[in-house]
N, C-alpha and C positions, 0 to 999 in steps of 0.2 A: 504494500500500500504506500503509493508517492506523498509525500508531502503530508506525513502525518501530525507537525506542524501548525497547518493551515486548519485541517479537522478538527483537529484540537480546542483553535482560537471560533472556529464556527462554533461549537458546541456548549465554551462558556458563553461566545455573545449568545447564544440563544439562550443557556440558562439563566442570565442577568437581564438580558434585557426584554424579555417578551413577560416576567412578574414585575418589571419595572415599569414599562406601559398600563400593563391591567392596574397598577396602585394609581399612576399618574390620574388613568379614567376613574377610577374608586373614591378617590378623596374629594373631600370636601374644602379643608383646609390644609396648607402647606406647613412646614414647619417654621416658618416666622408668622404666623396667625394669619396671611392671608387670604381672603374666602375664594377660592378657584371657580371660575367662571368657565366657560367653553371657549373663551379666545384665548386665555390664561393657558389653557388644559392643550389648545392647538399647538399653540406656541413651544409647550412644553415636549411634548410630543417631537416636534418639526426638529428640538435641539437632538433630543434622541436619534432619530431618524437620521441627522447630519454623522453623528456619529459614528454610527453601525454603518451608513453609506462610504465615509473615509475608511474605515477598514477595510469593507471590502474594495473598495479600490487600492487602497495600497496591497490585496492580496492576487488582486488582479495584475496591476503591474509586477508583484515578484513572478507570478505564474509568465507571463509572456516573456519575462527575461531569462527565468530559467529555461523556458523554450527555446530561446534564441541562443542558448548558450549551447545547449542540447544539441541544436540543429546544424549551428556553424561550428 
């Protein structure tokens, strides 16, 4: 199995972040008191999401490199 790695860092972001979202959509209030709205909870969200997105692009780019290392 290649890049075991990569599998790896998928399998915490997905055990961190997919009960991090369901809290984000759960709560009511944050931990400085406060009261989460739906644009607050979007927002919130969109940070997450930016995140988990730079990962995988950073795992994409080692993949195509290693490819190209591979190949030539």
């Amino acid at each position: 199995m290649k890049h075991k790695g990569i599998w790896l860092i998928n399998g915490l972001l997905a055990l961190f972040a997919v009960p991090i979202a369901v809290m984000i959509l759960i709560r009511r209030v944050d931990g400085s008191g406060y009261v989460e709205t739906g644009r607050s909870r979007l927002a919130a969200l969109a940070v997450l999401g930016a995140v988990v997105l730079i990962v995988i692009l950073c795992e994409l780019i080692y993949l195509l490199m290693a490819h190209a290392v591979k190949k030539g």
